[in-house]
C-alpha positions as CSV (number, residue, x, y, z in Angstrom):
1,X,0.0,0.0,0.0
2,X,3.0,2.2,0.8
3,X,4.5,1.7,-2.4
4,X,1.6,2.4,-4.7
5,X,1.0,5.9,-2.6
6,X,4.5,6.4,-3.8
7,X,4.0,6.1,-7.3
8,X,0.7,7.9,-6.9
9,X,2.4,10.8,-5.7
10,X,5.5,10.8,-8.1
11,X,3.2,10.6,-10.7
12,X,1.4,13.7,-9.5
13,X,4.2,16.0,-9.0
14,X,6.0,14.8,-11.8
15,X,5.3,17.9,-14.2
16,X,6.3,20.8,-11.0
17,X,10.0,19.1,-10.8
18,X,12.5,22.7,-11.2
19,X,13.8,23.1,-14.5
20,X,17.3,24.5,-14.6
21,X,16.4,27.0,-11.6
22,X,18.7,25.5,-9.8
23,X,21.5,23.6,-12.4
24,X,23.4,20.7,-11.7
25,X,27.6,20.9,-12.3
26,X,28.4,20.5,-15.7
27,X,25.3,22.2,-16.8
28,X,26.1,24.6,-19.7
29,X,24.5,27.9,-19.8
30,X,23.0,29.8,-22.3
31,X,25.5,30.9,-24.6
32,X,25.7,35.5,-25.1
33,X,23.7,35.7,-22.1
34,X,24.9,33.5,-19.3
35,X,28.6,32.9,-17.8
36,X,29.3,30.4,-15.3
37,X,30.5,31.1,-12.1
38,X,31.5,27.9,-10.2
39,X,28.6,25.4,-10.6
40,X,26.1,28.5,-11.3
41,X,25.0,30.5,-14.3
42,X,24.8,34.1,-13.8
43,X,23.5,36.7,-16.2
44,X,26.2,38.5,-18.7
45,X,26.8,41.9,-17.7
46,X,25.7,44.7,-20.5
47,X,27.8,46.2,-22.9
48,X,29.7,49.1,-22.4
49,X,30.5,47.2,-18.3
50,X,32.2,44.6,-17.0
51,X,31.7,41.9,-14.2
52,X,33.3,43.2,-11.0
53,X,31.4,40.7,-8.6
54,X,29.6,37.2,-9.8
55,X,25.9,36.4,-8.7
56,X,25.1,34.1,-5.7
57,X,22.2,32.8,-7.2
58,X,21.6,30.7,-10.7
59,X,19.9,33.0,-12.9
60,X,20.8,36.4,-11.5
61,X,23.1,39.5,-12.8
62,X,26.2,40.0,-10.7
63,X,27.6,43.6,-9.8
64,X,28.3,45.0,-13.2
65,X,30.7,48.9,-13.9
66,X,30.9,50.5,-16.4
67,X,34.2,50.2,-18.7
68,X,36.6,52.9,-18.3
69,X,37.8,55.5,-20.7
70,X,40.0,54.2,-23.1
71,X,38.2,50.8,-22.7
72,X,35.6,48.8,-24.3
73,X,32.8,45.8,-24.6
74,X,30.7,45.6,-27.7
75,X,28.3,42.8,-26.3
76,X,27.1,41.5,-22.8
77,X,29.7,39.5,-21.2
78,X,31.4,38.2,-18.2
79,X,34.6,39.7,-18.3
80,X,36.1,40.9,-15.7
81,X,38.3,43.4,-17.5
82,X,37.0,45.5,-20.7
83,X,39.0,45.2,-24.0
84,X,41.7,48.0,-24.7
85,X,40.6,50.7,-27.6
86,X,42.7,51.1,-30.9
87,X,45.1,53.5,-31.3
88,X,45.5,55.1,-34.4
89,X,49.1,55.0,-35.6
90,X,51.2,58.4,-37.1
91,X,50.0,57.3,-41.0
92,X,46.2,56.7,-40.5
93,X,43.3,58.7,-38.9
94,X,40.6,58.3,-36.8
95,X,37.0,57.7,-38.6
96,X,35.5,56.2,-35.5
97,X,36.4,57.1,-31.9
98,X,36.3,54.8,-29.4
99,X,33.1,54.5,-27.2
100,X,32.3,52.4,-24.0
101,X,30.4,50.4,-26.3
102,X,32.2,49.8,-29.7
103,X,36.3,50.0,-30.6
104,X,38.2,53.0,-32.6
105,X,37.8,52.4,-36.5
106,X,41.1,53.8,-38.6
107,X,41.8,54.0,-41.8
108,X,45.4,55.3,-44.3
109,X,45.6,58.7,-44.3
110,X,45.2,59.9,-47.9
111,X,48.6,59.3,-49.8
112,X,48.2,55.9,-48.0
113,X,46.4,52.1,-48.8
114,X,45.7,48.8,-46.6
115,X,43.9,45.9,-48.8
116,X,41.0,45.1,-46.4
117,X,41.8,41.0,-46.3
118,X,45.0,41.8,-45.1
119,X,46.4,43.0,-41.5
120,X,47.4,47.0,-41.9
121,X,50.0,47.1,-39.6
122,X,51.7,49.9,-42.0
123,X,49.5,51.7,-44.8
124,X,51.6,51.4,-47.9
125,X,52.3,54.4,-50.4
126,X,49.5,54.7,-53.0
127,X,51.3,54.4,-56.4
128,X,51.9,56.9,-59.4
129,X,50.7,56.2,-62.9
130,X,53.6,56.5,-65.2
131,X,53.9,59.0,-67.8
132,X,52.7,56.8,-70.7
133,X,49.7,55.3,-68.3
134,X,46.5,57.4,-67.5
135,X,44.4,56.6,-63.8
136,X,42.0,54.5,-63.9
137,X,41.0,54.8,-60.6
138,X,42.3,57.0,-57.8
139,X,43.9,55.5,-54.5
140,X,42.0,55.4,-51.5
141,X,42.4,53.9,-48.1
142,X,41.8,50.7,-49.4
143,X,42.9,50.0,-52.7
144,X,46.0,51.2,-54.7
145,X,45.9,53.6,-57.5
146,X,45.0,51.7,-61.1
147,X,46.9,52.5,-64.4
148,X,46.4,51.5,-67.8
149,X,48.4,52.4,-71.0
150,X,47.7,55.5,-72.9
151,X,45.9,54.4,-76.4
152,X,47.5,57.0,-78.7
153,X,45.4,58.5,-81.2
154,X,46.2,59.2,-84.6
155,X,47.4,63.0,-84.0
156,X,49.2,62.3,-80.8
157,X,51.4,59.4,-82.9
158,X,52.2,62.0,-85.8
159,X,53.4,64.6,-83.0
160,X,55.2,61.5,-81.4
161,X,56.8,60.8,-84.4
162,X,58.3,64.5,-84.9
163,X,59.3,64.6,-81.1
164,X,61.6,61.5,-82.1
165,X,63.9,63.0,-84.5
166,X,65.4,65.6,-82.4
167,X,66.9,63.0,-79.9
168,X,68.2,61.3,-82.7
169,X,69.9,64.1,-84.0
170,X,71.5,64.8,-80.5
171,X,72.5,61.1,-80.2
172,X,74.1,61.3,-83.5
173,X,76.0,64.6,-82.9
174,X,77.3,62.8,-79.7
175,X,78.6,59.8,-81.2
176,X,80.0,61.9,-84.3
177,X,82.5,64.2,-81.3
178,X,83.4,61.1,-79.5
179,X,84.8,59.7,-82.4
180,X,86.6,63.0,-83.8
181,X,87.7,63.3,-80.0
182,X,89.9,59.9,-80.2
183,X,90.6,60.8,-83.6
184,X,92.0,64.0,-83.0
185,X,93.7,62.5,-79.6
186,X,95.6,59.6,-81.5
187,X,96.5,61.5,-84.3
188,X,97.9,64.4,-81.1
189,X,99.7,61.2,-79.1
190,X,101.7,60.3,-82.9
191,X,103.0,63.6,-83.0
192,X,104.1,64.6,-79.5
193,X,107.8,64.1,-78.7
194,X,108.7,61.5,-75.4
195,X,105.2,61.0,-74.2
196,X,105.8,58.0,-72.2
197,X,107.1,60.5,-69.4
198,X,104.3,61.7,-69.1
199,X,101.8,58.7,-69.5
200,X,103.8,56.8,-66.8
201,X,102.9,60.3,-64.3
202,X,99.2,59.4,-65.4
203,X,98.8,62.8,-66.6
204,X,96.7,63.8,-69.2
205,X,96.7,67.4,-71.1
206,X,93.8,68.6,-73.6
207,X,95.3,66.1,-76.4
208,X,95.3,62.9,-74.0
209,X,94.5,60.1,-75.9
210,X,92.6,57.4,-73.3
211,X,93.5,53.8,-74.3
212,X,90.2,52.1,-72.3
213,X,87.4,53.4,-70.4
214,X,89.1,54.2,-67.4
215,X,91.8,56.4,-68.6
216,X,88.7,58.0,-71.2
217,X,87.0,58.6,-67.5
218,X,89.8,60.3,-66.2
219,X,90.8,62.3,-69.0
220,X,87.4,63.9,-68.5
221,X,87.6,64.1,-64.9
222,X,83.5,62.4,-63.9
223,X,83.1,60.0,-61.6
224,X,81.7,56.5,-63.6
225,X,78.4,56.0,-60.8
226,X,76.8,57.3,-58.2
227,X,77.9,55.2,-56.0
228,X,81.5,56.3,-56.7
229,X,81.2,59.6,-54.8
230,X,81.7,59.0,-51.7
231,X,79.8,59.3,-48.8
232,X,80.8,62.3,-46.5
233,X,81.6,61.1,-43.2
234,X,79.6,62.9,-40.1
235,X,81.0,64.6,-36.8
236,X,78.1,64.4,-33.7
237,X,77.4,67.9,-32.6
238,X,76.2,66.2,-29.3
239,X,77.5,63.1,-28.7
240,X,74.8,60.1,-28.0
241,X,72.5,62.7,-27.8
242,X,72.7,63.7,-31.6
243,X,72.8,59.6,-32.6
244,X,69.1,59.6,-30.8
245,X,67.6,62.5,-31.9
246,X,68.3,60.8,-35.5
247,X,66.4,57.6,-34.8
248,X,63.1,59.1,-36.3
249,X,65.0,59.6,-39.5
250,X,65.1,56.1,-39.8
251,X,61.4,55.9,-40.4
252,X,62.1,56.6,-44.0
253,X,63.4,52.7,-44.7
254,X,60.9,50.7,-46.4
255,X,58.9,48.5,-44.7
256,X,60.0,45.5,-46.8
257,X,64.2,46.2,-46.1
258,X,64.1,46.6,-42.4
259,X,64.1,43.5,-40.9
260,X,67.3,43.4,-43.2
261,X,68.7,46.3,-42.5
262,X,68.5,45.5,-38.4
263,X,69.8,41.7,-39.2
264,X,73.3,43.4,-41.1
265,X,73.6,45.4,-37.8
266,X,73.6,42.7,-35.6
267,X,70.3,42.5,-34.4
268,X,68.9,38.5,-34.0
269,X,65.5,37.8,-35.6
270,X,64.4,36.8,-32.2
271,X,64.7,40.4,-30.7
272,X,63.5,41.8,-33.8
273,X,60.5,39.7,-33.8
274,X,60.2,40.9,-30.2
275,X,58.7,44.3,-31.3
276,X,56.5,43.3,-34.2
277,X,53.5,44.0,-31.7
278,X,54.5,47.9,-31.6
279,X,53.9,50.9,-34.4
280,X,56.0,51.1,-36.9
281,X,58.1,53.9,-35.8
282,X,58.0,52.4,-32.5
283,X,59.3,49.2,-33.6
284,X,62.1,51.2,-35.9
285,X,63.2,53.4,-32.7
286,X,63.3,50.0,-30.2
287,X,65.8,48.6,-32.4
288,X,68.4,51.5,-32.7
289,X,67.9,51.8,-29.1
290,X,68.6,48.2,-28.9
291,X,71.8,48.6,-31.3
292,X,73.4,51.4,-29.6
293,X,72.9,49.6,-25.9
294,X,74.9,46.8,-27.9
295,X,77.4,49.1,-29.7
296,X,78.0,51.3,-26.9
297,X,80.2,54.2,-27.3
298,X,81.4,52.7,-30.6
299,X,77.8,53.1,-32.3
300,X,78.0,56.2,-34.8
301,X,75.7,57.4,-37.5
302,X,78.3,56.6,-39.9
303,X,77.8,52.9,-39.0
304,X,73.9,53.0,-39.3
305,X,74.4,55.2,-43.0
306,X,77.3,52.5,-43.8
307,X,74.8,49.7,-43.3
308,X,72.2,51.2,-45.9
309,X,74.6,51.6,-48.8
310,X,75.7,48.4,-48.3
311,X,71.7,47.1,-48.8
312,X,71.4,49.4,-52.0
313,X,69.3,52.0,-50.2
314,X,71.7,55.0,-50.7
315,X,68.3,57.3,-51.5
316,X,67.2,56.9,-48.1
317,X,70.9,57.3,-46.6
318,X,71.2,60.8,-48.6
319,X,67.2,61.3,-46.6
320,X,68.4,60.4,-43.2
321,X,72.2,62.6,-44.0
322,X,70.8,66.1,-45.1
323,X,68.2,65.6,-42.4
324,X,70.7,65.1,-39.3
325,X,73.0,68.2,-41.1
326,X,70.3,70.0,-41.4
327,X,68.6,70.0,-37.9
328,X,72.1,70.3,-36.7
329,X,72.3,67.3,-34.8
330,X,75.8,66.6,-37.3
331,X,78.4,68.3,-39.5
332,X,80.2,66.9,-42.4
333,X,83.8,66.5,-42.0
334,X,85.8,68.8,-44.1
């Protein structure tokens, strides 16, 4: 009989059992609007807040503040710290500040591009179209300028083929002197008297008569490249202080060259790895810091200048030399 008023009443109270009032451990809860707390589910906090205190009991909000400035939550959550906002680096601008509620939106300054499916650490340098190309479509913060081949028309070709003939002309003329030069010049060397005196000085007067390039070179006094003037060497108005104030400078290396440029001053991919996290210009200053703490008082601007001629970027060495001479932080050596 005892049994049976058992199963009586189970069957009775059956459909008033608690449903997830009060959940077991290892229940799950409700996924973007429950976090668990021990063996409890409490309530997300809004956005714009944080969780600063978890509920006591299964269903309820815990003590929720708001984020502070410079902080942020989009959604409710459980956190108990709010995200950090976005800051804008030195080549893109602000188009969206940052709000309690949503992050800082940036974007290239104009002159500047990042392809949207890619990460925009540094905007790159909107291209030029060429002179023979026309714009297809200008450059904005996310996509590079597009160029396409000027179609001449039938005008433009006839002008094109009248520009034509006067380089021709000059190249002609050009060729015509150099030859009469070494004419005149050999026919000068057969009639001077005892000129291997002179030719074993390495002098040359306005007859010379070069026998290869080089002596042609020298008889007319120009250097054969670029690259074979050389480099002034710079005096520190200030010491240390000077090298520093020069970092910024540096900014002017391409994106693409400086990992090289740091790895031919000694600098291990480890440490330079180290600052990928930081801005750009950050990153570029962190490094020559890290340089001159290993160079010590041996570290000179000639050695950083030194190591970007020897990558092929003397452009940006000339940058980085008129700009430290002309903020007087250095002076060539006469």
């Amino acid at each position: 009989m005892t049994k049976l008023f058992l199963l009586v009443f189970l069957i009775l109270t059956w459909p008033f059992r608690p449903t997830g009032a009060f959940p077991r451990p290892g229940t799950d809860c409700d996924d973007g609007l429950e976090y668990r707390s021990g063996s409890i589910c409490c309530l997300n906090c809004p956005a714009g807040t944080r969780n600063t205190s978890p509920c006591t009991t299964a269903r309820e909000k815990g003590k929720c503040e708001e984020c502070d400035d410079g902080t942020y939550t989009e959604h409710s959550n459980g956190l108990s710290q709010c995200l950090k906002c976005t800051q804008c680096g030195s080549d893109k601008e602000t188009v969206r500040p940052c709000t309690h509620v949503q992050d800082a939106k940036c974007q290239c300054r104009p002159g500047g591009f990042c392809a949207p499916d890619q990460a925009c650490e540094v905007c790159k340098k909107c291209s030029r179209c060429k002179k023979d190309e026309e714009i297809v479509r200008n450059c904005t913060s996310t996509t590079n300028t597009e160029c396409k081949k000027k179609q001449p028309s039938a005008a433009s070709a006839s002008a094109n083929a009248g520009v034509i003939v006067p380089p021709l002309l000059i190249a002609t003329f050009v060729i015509a002197a150099i030859i009469f030069f070494v004419w005149r010049c050999r026919r000068s060397t057969e009639s001077v008297r005892n000129p291997p005196d002179r030719r074993k000085a390495g002098k040359h007067d306005g007859d010379c008569c070069p026998t290869d390039e080089d002596e042609f070179q020298s008889c007319l006094n120009l250097p054969r490249t670029l690259e074979d003037v050389e480099f002034p060497n710079l005096v520190a108005v200030n010491g240390e202080e000077s090298l520093r104030k020069c970092f910024e400078y540096f900014e002017e290396i391409d994106y693409n060259h400086h990992k090289r440029f740091f790895r031919h001053l000694g600098i291990v991919d480890n440490v330079i790895k180290s600052k990928d996290h930081l801005l750009y210009e950050d990153k570029i200053h962190d490094l020559l810091t890290v340089w001159v703490e290993k160079e010590g008082r041996e570290a000179t601007l000639n050695d950083l200048l030194r190591a970007l001629l020897d990558l092929n970027q003397r452009r940006t060495a000339e940058t980085v030399k008129e700009k430290a001479v002309l903020n007087g932080h250095y002076v060539e050596r006469s």
